[in-house]
C-alpha positions as CSV (number, residue, x, y, z in Angstrom):
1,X,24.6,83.6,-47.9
2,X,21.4,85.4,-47.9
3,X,19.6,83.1,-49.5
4,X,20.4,79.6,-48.0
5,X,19.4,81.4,-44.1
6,X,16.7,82.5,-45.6
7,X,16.1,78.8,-46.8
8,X,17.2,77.4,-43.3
9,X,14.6,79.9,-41.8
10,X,11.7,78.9,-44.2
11,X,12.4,75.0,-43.2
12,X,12.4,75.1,-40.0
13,X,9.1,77.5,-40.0
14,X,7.3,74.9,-42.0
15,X,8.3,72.1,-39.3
16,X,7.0,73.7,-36.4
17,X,3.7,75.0,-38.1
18,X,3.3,71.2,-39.4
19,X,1.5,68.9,-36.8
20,X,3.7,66.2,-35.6
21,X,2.4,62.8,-36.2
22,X,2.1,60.3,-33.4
23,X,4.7,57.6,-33.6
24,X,2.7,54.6,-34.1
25,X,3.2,51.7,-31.0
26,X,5.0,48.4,-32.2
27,X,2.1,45.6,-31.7
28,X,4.0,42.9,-30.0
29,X,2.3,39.6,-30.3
30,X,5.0,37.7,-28.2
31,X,2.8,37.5,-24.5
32,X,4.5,38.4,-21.8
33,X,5.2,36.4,-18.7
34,X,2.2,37.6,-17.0
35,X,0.3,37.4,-20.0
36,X,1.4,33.5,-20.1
37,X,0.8,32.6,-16.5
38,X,-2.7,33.9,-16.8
39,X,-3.5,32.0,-19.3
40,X,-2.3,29.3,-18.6
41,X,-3.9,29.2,-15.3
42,X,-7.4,30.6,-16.9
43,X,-7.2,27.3,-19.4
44,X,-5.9,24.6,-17.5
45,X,-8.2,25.6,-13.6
46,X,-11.6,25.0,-14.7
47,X,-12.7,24.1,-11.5
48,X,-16.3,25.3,-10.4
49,X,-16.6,27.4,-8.2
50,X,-12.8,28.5,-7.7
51,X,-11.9,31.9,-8.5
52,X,-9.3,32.3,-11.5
53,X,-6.3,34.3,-10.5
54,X,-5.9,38.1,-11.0
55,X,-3.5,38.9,-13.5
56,X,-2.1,41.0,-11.1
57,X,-1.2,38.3,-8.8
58,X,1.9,37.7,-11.0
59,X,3.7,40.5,-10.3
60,X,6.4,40.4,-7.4
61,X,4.6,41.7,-4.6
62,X,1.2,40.1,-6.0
63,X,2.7,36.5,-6.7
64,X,4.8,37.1,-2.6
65,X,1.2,37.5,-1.1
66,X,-0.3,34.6,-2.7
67,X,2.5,32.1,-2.0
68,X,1.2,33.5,1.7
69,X,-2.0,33.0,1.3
70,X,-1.4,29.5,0.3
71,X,1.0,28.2,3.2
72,X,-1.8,29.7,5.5
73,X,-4.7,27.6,4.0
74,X,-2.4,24.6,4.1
75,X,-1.6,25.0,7.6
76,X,-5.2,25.3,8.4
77,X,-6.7,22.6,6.4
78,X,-7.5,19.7,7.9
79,X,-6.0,16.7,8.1
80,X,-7.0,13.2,6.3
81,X,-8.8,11.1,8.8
82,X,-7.4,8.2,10.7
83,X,-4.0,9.1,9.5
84,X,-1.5,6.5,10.4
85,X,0.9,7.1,13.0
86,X,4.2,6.6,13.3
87,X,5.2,2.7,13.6
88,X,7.7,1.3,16.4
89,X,10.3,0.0,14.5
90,X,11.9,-3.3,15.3
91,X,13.7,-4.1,12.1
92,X,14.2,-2.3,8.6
93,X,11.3,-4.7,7.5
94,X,8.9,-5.1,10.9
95,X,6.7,-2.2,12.5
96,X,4.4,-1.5,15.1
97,X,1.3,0.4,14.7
98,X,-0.9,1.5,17.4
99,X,-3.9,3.4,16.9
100,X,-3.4,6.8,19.2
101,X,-7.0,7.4,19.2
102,X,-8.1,4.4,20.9
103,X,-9.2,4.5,24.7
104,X,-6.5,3.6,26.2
105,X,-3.6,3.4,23.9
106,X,-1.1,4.2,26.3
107,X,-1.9,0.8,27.5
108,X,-1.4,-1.7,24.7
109,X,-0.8,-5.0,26.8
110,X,-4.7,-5.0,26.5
111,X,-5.4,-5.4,23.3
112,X,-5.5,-8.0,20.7
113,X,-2.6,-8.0,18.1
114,X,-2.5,-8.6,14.4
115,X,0.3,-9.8,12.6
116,X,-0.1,-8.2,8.7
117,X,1.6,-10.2,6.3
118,X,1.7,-8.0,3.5
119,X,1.8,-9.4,-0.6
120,X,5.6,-9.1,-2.1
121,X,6.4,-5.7,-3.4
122,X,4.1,-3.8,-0.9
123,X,4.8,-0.9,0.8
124,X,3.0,1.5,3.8
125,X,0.7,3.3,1.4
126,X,-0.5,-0.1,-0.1
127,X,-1.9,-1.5,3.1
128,X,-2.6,1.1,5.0
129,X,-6.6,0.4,4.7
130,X,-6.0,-2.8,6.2
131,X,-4.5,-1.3,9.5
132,X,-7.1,1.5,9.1
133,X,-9.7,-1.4,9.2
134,X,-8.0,-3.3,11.9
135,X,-7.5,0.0,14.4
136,X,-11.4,0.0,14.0
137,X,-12.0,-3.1,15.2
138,X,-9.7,-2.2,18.5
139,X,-5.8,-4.0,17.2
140,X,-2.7,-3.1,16.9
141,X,-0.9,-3.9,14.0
142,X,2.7,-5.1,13.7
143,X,3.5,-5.7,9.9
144,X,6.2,-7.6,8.7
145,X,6.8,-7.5,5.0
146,X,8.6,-10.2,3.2
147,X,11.6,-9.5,0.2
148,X,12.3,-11.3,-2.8
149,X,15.2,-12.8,-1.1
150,X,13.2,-14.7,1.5
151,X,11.7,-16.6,-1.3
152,X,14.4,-17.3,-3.6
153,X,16.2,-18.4,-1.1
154,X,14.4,-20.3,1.7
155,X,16.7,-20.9,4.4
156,X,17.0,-16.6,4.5
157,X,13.0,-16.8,4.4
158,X,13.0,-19.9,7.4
159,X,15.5,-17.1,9.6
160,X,13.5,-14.3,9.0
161,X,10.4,-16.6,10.3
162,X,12.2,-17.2,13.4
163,X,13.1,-14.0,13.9
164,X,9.2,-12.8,14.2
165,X,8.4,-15.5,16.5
166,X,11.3,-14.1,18.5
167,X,9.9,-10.3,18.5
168,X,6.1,-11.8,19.7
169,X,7.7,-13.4,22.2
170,X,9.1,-10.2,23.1
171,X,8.2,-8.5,26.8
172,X,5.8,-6.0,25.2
173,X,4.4,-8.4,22.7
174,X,4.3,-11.3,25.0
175,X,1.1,-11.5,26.2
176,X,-1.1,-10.2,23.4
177,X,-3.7,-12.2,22.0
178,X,-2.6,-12.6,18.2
179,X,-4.7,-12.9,15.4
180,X,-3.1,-13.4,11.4
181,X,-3.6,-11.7,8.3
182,X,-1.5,-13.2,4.6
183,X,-1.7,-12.0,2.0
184,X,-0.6,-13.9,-1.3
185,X,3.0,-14.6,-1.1
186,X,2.7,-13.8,3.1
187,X,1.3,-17.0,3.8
188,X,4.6,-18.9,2.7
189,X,6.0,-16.3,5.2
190,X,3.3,-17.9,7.6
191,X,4.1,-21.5,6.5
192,X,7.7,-21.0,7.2
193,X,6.5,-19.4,10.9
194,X,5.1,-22.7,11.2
195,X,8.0,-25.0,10.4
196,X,10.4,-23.1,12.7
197,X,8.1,-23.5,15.3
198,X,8.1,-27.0,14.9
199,X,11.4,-27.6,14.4
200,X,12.2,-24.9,17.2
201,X,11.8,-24.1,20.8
202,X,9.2,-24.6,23.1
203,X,8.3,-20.9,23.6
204,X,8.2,-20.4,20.1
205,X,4.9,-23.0,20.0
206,X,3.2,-21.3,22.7
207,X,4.0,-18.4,20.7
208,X,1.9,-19.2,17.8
209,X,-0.6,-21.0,20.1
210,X,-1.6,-17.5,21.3
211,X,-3.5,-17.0,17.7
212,X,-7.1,-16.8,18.0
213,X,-7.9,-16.4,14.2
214,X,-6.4,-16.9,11.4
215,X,-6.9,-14.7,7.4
216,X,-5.9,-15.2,4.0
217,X,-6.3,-13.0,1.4
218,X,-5.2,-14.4,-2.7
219,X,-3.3,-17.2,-1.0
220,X,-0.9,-18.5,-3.5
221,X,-1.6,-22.1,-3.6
222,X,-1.2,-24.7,-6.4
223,X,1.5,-26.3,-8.3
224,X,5.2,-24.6,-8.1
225,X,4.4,-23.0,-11.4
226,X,1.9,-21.4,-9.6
227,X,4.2,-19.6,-7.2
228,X,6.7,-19.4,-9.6
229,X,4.0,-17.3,-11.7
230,X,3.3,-15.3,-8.6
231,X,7.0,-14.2,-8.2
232,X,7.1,-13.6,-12.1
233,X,4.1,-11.6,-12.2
234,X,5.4,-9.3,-8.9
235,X,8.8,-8.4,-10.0
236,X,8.2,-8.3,-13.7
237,X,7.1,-6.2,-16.3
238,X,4.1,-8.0,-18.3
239,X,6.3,-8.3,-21.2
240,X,9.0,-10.2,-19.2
241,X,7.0,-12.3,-17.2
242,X,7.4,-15.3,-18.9
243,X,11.1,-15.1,-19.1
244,X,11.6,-14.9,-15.3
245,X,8.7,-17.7,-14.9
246,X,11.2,-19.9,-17.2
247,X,13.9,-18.6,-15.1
248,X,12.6,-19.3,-12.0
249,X,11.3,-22.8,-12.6
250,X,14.8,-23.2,-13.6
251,X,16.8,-22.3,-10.6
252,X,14.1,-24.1,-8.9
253,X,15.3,-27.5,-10.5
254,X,18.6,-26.6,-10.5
255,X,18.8,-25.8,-6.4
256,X,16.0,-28.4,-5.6
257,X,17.7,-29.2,-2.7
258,X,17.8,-25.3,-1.3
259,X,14.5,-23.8,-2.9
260,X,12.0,-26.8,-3.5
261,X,12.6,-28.9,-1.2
262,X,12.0,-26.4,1.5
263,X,8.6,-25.3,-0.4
264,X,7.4,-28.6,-0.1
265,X,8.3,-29.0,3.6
266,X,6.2,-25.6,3.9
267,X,3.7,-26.5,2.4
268,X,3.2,-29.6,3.9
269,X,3.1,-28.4,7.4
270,X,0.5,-25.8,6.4
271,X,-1.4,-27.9,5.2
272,X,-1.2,-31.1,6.8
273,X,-0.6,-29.6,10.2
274,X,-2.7,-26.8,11.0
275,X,-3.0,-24.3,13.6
276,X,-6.3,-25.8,14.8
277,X,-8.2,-21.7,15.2
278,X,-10.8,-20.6,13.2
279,X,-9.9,-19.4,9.6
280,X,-11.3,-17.3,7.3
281,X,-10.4,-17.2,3.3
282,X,-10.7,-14.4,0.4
283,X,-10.3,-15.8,-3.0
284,X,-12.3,-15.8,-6.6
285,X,-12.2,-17.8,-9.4
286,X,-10.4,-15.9,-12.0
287,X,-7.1,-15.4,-9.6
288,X,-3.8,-16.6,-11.8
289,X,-1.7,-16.8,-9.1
290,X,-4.6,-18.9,-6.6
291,X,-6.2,-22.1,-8.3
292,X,-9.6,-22.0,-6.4
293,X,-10.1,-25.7,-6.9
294,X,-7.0,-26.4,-4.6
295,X,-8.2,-23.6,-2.1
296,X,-11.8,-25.0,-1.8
297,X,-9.7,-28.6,-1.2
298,X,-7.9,-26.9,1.6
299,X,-10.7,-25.9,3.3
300,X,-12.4,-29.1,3.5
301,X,-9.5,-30.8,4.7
302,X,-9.8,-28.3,7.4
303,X,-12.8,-29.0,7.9
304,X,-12.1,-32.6,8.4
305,X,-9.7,-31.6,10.7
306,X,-12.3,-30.3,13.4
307,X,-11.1,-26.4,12.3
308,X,-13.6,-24.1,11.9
309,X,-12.8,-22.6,8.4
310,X,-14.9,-20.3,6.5
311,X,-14.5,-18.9,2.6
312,X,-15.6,-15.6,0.8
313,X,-15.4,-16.6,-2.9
314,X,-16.3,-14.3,-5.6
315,X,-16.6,-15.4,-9.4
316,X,-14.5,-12.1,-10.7
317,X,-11.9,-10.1,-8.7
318,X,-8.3,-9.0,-8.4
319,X,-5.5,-10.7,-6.4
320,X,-5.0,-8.9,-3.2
321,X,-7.1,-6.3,-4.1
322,X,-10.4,-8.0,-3.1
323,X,-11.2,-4.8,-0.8
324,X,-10.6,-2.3,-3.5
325,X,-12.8,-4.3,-5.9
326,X,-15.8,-5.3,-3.2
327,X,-15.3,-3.1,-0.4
328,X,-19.0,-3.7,1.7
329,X,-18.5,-7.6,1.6
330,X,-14.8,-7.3,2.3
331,X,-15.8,-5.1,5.6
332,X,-18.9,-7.2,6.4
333,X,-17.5,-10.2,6.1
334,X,-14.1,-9.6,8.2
335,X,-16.3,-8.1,10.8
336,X,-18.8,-10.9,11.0
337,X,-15.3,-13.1,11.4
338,X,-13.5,-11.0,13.8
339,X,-16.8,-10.1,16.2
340,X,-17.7,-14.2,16.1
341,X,-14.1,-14.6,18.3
342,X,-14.4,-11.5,19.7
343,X,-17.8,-10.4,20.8
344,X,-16.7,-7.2,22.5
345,X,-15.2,-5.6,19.4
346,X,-16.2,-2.9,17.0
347,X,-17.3,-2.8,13.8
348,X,-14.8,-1.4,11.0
349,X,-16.1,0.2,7.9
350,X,-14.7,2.3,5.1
């Protein structure tokens, strides 16, 4: 017994008089979530001149004061110029837009009005630079976009035409000097305008008789394959284009008496029967959906007919996006247009 406490005793003598060895740390090469954010944010942010986050902005209190931080720069940055204000409904597909910052907005009845007929498949965003022009040049804007539907089927298209005569003849809209904007697919919208009126009431005719000018932009004229092709190429995929182009020249033969027969009666009045104020035309030579041979044919017909008509042509350019692609001669040349029947009115510029 002796003997093993005197072995106990020599044990635990030796353990205390041996240093103790540090316990070597675990190297962990998972990151941690900090660890990850940074890095992220130090790779991806290359920014000049912008500060890269503190790691310590990841913690709780750290990652609290920077979501702070950022809803107060927000609310202090400032806003996009000209932004466009809120539109007075009159339908789920018409809208006013007045320009607040205008002298004098609060009193409309004074100035000139443009009706923006807008391509098929457009939306706010996509033409919002054309009311931003047109608030420069002192208009209000009322837009009335146009749905498959109305094309497909033309009788919808012809009530939908009436239906905008009957909002300019409207008590606020009634005595505005109006002034037209198509684009592409919109000026069937106009030709229909045109046919109701003349197949329509009196007040309707003095209606569009108020138009001092008149603009199209990638007017779809041509053959019916060439409206056909401008539906196909609107609504489709590229890859399916050609099978709703055969589809569509097939429902077109097949209801001639619904769909091309009415196309034909458009067409006919637009261009045989023309409102007789100046007109100004955007088209180039390479538009698929425009045949510039039968636009340059329109506007000497026109011309014939006593109508001042005048065309901006270019040799390369993109349908209905003639602004995006040639911005200073878009600008220049609507202005030169606009100021040559209104002398009084601003320039617009981008």
């Amino acid at each position: 017994m002796q003997i093993i406490a005197m072995s106990r005793a020599a044990l635990r003598s030796c353990s205390s008089s041996r240093p103790r060895c540090a316990r070597p740390r675990r190297a962990s090469h998972a990151p941690t979530v900090c660890t990850a954010l940074y890095k992220r944010e130090n790779k991806q942010d290359r920014t000049p001149g912008k500060q890269i986050p503190d790691r310590r902005a990841y913690t709780l209190s750290g990652m609290l004061g920077e979501l702070q931080r950022q809803q107060m720069c927000q609310a202090q940055a400032p806003t996009a110029p000209h932004p466009l204000p809120k539109g007075k409904q009159y339908s789920s597909s018409v809208f006013l837009y007045t320009d607040p910052s205008f002298p004098g907005s609060s009193q409309g009845a004074s100035r000139p009005l443009l009706l923006l007929l807008p391509w098929l498949g457009s939306n706010r965003r996509s033409y919002r630079k054309y009311i931003q022009l047109y608030f420069q040049l002192g208009f209000d804007v009322l837009v009335a976009e146009s749905s498959l539907s109305h094309f497909l089927w033309p009788r919808r298209g012809l009530d939908y035409a009436g239906q905008l005569l009957d909002i300019l003849m409207g008590e606020d809209l009634s005595s505005r000097h109006l002034y037209v904007h198509a684009f592409s697919i919109g000026g069937y919208t106009f030709a229909q305008m045109l046919v109701w009126a003349s197949n329509g009431q009196q007040e309707h005719r003095e209606a569009l008789g108020r138009i001092r000018g008149q603009v199209f932009d990638s007017l779809v004229v041509g053959s019916m394959e060439k409206m056909a092709s401008g539906v196909a190429s609107m609504v489709s995929p590229p890859l399916l284009q050609q099978l709703v182009l055969r589809g569509t020249l097939l429902y077109f033969a097949l209801l001639k008496a619904q769909t091309a027969d009415y196309y034909e009666k458009g067409i006919r009045v637009f261009w045989d029967t023309p409102l007789t104020c100046p007109a100004l035309f955007f088209y180039c030579m390479d538009d698929p959906l425009s045949d510039p041979t039968a636009v340059g044919q329109l506007l000497t017909d026109w011309e014939r007919r006593g109508i001042r008509v005048q065309g901006k042509r270019w040799d390369s350019s993109v349908h209905s996006g003639h602004l995006h692609r040639h911005p200073q001669e878009y600008t220049d040349t609507l202005n030169c247009f606009i100021r040559g029947l209104q002398p009084n009115s601003p320039k617009c510029k981008l």
